[in-house]
FILOKE-650915 format. One record per residue (C-alpha): y, z, x; residue number from 1; residue in three letters. Coordinates in steps of 0.1 Angstrom, whole numbers, plus 2048, in hexadecimal, padded with zeros to 3 digits. Each point is the difference from the previous one (the first is absolute). Example, Ala and Ser with C-alpha at 12.3 -4.5 7.8 and 13.67 -1.06 7.14 Angstrom:
FILOKE-650915
[[7D3, 84E, 87B], 1, 'ALA'];
[[822, 7F9, 80E], 2, 'SER'];
END
This chain:
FILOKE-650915
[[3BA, 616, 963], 1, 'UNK'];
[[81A, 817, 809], 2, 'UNK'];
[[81B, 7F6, 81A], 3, 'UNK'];
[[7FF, 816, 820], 4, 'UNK'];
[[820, 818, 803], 5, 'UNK'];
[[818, 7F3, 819], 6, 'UNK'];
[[805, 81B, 80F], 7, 'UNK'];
[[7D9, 804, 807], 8, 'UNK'];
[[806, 7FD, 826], 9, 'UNK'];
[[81C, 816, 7FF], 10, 'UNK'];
[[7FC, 825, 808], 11, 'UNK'];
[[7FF, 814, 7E1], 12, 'UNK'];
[[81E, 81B, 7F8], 13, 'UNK'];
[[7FF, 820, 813], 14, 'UNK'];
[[7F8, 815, 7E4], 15, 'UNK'];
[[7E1, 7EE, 7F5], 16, 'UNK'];
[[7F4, 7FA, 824], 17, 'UNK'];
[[7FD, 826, 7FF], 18, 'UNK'];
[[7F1, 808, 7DF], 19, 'UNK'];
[[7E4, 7E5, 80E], 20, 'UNK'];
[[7FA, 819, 820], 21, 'UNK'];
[[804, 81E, 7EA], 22, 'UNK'];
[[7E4, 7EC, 7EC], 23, 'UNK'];
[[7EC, 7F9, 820], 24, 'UNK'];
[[801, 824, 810], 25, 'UNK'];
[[804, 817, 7E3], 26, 'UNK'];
[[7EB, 7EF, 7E6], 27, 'UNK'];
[[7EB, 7EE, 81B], 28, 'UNK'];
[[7FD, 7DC, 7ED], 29, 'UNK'];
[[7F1, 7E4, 80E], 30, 'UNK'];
[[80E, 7E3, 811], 31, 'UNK'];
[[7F8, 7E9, 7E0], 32, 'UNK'];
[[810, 813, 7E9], 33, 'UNK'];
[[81E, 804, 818], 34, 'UNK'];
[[803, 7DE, 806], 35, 'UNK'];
[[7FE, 7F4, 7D9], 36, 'UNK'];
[[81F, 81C, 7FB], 37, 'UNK'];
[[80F, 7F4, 817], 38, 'UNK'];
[[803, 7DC, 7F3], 39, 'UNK'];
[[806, 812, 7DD], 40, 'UNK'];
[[822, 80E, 810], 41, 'UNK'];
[[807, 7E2, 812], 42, 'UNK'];
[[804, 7F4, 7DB], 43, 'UNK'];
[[817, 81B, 7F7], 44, 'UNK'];
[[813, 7FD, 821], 45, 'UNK'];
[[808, 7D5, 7FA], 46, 'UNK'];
[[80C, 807, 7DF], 47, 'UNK'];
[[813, 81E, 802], 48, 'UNK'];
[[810, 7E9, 81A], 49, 'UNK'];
[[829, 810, 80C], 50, 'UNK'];
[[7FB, 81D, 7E5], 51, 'UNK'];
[[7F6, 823, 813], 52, 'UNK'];
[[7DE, 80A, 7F1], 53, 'UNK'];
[[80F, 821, 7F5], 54, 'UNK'];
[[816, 7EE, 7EC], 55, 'UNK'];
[[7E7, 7E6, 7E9], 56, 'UNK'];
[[7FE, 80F, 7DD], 57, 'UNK'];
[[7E4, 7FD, 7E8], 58, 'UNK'];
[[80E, 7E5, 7EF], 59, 'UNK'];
[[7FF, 7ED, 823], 60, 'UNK'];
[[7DC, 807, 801], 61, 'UNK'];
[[7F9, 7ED, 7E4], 62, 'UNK'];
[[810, 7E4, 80A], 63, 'UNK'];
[[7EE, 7FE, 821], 64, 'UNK'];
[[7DD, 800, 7EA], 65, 'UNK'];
[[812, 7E4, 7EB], 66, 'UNK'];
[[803, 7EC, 81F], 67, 'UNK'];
[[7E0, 806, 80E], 68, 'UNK'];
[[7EE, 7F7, 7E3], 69, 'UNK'];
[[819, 7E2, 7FF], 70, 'UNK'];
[[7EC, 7F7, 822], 71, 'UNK'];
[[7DD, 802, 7EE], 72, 'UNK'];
[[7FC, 823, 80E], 73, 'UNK'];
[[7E1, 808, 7E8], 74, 'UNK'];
[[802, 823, 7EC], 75, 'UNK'];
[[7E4, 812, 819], 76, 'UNK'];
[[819, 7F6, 81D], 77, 'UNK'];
[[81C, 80C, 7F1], 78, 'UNK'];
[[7F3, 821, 7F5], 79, 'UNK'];
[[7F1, 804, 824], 80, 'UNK'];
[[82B, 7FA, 80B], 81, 'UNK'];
[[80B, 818, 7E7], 82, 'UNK'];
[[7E6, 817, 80D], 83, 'UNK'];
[[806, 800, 81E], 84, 'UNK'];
[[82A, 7FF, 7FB], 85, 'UNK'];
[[7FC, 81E, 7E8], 86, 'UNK'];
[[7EE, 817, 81B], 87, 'UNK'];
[[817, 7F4, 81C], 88, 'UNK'];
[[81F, 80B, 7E6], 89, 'UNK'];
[[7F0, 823, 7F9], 90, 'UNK'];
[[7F8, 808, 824], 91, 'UNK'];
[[822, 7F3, 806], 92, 'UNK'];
[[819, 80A, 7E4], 93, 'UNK'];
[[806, 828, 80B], 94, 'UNK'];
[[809, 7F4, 822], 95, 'UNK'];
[[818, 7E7, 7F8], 96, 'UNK'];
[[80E, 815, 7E2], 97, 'UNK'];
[[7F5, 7EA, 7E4], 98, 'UNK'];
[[808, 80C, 7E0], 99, 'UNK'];
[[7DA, 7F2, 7F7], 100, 'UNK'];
[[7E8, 7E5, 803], 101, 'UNK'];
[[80E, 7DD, 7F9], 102, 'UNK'];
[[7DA, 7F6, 7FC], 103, 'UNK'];
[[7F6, 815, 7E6], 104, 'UNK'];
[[7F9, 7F1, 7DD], 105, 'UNK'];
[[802, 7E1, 810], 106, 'UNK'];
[[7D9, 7ED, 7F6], 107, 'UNK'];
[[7F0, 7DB, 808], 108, 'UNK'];
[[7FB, 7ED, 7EA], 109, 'UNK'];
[[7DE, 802, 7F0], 110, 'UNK'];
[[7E2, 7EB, 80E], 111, 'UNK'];
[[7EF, 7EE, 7E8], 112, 'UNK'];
[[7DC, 80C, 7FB], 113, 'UNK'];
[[7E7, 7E9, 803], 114, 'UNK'];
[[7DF, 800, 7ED], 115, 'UNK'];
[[7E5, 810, 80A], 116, 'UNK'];
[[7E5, 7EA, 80C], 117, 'UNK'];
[[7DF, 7FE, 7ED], 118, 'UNK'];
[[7E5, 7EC, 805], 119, 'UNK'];
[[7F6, 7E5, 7E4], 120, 'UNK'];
[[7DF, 805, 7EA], 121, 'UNK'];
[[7EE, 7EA, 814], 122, 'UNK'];
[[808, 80B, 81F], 123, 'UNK'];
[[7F7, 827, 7F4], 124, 'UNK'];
[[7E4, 7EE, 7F7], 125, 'UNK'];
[[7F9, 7ED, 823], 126, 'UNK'];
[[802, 821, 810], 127, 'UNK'];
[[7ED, 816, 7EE], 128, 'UNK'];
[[7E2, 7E8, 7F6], 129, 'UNK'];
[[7FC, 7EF, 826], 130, 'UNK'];
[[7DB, 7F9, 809], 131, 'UNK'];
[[7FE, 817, 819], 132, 'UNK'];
[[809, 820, 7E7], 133, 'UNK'];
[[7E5, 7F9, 7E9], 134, 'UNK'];
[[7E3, 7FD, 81C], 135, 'UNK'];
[[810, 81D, 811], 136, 'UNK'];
[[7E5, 820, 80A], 137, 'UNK'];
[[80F, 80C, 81D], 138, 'UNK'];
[[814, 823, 7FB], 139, 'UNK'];
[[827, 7F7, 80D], 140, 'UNK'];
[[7FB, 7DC, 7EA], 141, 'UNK'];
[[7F5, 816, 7DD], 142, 'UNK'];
[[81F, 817, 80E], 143, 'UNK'];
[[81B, 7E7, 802], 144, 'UNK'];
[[7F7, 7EE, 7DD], 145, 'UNK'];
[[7FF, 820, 7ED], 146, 'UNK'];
[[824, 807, 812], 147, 'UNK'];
[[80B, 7DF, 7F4], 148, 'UNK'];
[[7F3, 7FF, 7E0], 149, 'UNK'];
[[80E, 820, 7FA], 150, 'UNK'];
[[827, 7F6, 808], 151, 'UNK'];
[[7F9, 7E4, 7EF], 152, 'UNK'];
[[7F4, 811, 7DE], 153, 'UNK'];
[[813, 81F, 7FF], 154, 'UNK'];
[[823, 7F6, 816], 155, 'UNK'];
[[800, 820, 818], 156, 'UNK'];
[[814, 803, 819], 157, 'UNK'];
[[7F1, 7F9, 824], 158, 'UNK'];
[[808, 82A, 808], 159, 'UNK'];
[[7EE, 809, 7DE], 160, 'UNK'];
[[7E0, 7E6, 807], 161, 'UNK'];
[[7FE, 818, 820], 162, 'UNK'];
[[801, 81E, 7F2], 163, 'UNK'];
[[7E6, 7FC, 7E2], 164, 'UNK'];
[[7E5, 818, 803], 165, 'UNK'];
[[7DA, 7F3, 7F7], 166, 'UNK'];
[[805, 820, 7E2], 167, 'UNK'];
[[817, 81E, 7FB], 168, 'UNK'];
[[7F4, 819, 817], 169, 'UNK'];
[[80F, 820, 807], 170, 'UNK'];
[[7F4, 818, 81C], 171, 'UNK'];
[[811, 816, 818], 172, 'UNK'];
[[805, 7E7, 819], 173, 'UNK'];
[[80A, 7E4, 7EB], 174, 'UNK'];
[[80E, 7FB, 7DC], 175, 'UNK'];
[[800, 7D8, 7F2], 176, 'UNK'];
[[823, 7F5, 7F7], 177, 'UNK'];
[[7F0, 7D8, 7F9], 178, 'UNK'];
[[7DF, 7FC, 7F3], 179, 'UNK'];
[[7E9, 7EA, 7EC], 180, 'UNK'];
[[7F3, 805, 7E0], 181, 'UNK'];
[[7DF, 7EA, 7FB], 182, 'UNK'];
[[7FA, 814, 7DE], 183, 'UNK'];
[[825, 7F3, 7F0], 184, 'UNK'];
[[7FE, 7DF, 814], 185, 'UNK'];
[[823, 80D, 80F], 186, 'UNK'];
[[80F, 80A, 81E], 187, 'UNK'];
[[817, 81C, 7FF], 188, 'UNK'];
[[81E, 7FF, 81D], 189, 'UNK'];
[[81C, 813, 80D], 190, 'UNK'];
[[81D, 7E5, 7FF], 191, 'UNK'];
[[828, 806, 812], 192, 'UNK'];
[[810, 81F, 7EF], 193, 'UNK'];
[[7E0, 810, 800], 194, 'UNK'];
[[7F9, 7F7, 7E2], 195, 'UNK'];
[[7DD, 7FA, 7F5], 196, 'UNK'];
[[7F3, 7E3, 7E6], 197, 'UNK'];
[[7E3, 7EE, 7F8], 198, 'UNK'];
[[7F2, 7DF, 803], 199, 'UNK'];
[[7E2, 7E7, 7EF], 200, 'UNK'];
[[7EA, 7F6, 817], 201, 'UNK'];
[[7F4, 7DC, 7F2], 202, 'UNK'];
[[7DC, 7F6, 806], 203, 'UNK'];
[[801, 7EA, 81D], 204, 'UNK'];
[[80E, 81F, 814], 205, 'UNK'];
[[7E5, 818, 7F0], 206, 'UNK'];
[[7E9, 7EC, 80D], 207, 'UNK'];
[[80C, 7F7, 822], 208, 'UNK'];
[[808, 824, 803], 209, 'UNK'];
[[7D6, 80E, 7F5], 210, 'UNK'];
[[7F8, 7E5, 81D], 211, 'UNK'];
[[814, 811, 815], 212, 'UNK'];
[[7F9, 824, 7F9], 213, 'UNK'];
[[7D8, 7F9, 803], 214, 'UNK'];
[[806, 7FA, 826], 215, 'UNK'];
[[821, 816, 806], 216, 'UNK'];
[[7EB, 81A, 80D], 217, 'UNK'];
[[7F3, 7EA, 821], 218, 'UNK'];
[[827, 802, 80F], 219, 'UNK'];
[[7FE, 825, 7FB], 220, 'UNK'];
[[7FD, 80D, 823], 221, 'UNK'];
[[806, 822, 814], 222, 'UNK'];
[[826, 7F9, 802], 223, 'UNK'];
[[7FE, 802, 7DB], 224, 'UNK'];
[[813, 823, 7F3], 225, 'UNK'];
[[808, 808, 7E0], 226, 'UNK'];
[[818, 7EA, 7F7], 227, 'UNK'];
[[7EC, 7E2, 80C], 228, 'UNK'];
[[7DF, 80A, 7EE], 229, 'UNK'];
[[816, 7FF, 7E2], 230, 'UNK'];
[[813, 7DE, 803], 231, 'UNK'];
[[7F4, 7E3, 7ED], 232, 'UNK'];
[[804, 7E7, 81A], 233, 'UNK'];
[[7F7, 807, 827], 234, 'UNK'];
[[807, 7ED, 821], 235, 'UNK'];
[[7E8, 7FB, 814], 236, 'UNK'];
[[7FE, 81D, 818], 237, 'UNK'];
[[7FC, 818, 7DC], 238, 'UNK'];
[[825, 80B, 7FD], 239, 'UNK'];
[[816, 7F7, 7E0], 240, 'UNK'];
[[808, 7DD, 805], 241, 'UNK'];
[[823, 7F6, 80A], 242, 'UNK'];
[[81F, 7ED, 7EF], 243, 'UNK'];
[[802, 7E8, 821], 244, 'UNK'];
[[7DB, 7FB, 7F6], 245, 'UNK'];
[[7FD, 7F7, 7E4], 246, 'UNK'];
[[81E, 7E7, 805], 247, 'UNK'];
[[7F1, 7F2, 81F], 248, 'UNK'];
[[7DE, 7FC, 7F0], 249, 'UNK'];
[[812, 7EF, 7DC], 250, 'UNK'];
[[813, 7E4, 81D], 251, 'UNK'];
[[7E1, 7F5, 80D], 252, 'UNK'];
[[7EC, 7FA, 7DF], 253, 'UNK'];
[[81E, 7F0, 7F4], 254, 'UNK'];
[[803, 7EA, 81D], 255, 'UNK'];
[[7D9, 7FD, 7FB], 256, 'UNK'];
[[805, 7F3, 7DB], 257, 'UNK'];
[[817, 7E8, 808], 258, 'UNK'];
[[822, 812, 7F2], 259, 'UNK'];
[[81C, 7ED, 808], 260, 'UNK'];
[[818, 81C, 7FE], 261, 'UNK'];
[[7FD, 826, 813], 262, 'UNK'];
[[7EE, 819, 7EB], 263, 'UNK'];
[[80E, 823, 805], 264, 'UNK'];
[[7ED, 81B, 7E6], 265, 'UNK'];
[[821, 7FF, 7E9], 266, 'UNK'];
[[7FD, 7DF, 7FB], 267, 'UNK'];
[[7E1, 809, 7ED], 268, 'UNK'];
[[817, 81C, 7EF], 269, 'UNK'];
[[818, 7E6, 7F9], 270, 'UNK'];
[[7E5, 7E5, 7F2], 271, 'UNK'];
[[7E8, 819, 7EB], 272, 'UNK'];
[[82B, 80B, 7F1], 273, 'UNK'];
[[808, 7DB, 7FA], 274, 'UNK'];
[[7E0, 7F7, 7F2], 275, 'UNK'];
[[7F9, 819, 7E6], 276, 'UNK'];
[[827, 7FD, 7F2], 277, 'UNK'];
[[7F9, 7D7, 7FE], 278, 'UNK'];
[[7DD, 80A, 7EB], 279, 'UNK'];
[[810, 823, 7EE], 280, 'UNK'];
[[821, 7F9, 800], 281, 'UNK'];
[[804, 825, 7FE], 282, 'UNK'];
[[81B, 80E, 819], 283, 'UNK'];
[[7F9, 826, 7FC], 284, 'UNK'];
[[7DD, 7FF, 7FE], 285, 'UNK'];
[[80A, 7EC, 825], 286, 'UNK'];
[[816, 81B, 80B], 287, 'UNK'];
[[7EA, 81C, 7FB], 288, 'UNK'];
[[7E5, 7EF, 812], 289, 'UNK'];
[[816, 7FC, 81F], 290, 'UNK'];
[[80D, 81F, 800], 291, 'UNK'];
[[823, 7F8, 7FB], 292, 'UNK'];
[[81A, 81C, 7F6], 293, 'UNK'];
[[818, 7E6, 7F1], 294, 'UNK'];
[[7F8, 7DF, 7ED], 295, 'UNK'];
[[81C, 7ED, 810], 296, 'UNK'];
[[7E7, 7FE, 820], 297, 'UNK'];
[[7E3, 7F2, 7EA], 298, 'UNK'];
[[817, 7E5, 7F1], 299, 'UNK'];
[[802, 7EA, 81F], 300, 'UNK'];
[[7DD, 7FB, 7F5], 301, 'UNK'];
[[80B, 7EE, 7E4], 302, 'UNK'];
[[814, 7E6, 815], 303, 'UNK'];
[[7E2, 7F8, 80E], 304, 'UNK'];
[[7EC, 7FA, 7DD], 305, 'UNK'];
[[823, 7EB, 7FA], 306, 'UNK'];
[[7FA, 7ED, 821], 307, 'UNK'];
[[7D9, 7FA, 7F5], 308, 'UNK'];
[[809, 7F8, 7DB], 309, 'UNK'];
[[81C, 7E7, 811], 310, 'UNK'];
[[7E3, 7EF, 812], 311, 'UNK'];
[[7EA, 7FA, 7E4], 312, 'UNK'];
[[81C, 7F4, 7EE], 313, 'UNK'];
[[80C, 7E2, 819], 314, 'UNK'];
[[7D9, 7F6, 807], 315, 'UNK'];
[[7F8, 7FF, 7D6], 316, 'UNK'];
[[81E, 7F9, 7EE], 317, 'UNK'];
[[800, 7DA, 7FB], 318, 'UNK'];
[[82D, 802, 803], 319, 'UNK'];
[[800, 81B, 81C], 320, 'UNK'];
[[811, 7E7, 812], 321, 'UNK'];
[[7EA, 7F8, 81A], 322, 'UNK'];
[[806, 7E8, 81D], 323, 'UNK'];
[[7E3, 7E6, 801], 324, 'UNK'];
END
């Protein structure tokens, strides 16, 4: 953990207590985001220590992130600092006739990304094949399987699950930018850059999903418009069903099946990725599942698989090295 500035107690320079008020009364931001720039120039303040602020170069910048990161000061922190250093600068700079801004060009380092987290197999497995799902009649308990199975079997997004219409409709009232194909067994969706691709449906889904559509019409109510009678999935009171739904409702069947881990919906996007590239081992067929414009996104995917592969590996292998 990083060590608290020295000068934390100490009041801050003139010229960045009033870029904070200009921030407060001009810009009108909140006491918590105040507060956490104000501990980011506290930073700047101890190390600039006898030198005049107008007078640190960008070269002195860089040092400072050196020694911050020297403190454990993670890469999100520091970018936050530099942030926060970089604005005060610009408001700053004209005033105090800088020639420019010592902060700019100056980056954190970069945060390792971490793997996305997926559910195993069996888990998938434990979730969508519980008890209760396959004695389920009731119209919200059809609903939330067919929502599951579907993330699960086709990877969507949680915003383009929500936004699938039960077919392409087009009236004057309401066009379909999502929908479901039954014919094609596919679902056809509107992904980030509006750019539209379609996606198998596998037969688990298809079936959940008939279930589903045989009683979709008993949620329909007279809140229903247009775009509701349309939607493939409903909440309760007959409007298109929510994102904060349908992760509320995945939580508690989770919790219900005995998941050890939190289930958000893109964990299922992250488990159908990871467990078709450990059966396919086909990386663009992955990526134009998901939706992604560049591969590079779809190969932390494969550190996964790696991860999996590793596993098999140390439990199988009789000179994996194993401690007995």
């Amino acid at each position: 953990m990083a060590r608290a500035p020295r000068t934390q107690q100490a009041p801050l320079p003139a010229p960045m207590q009033a870029w904070l008020a200009h921030l407060e009364s001009n810009r009108r931001y909140s006491p918590h985001t105040l507060a956490g720039y104000g501990r980011d120039l506290a930073y700047l303040a101890e190390l600039a220590g006898e030198r005049p602020l107008e007078q640190l170069s960008n070269g002195h910048i860089r040092q400072f992130v050196a020694r911050l990161h020297a403190r454990d000061l993670g890469p999100r922190s520091l970018a936050r600092a530099l942030a926060a250093w970089r604005g005060f600068y610009q408001w700053w700079a004209q005033e105090a006739g800088l020639p420019g801004n010592p902060v700019a060009g100056v980056k954190a380092p970069k945060a390792p990304r971490g793997l996305p987290k997926a559910l195993s197999v069996e888990q998938a497995q434990a979730l969508l094949e519980r008890p209760a799902a396959k004695a389920a009649t009731e119209p919200v308990a059809l609903r939330d399987q067919a929502m599951f199975e579907l993330l699960y079997s086709s990877g969507l997004r949680l915003s383009e699950l929500t936004s699938l219409d039960w077919r392409y409709e087009r009236g004057a009232e309401h066009e379909s930018a999502s929908w479901l194909n039954l014919d094609e067994h596919e679902v056809v969706v509107l992904g980030k850059g509006g750019k539209r691709r379609s996606v198998p449906v596998g037969g688990a889904a298809l079936q959940a999903v008939q279930a589903w559509l045989q009683v979709r019409a008993r949620l329909l109510g007279p809140s229903s418009g247009p775009a509701d009678t349309a939607a493939l999935f409903l909440g309760e009171r007959g409007r298109r069903i929510t994102p904060r739904v349908v992760q509320k409702q995945l939580d508690k069947v989770a919790a219900a099946s005995g998941l050890p881990v939190h289930v958000h919906p893109h964990v299922l996007r992250h488990s159908f990725a990871s467990h078709v590239l450990q059966s396919a081992q086909d990386l663009r067929a992955v990526q134009e599942m998901l939706g992604h414009a560049n591969i590079s996104t779809t190969q932390v995917y494969t550190r996964l698989d790696f991860q999996h592969l590793a596993k098999v590996y140390d439990q199988a292998h009789p000179r994996a090295g194993r401690k007995s």
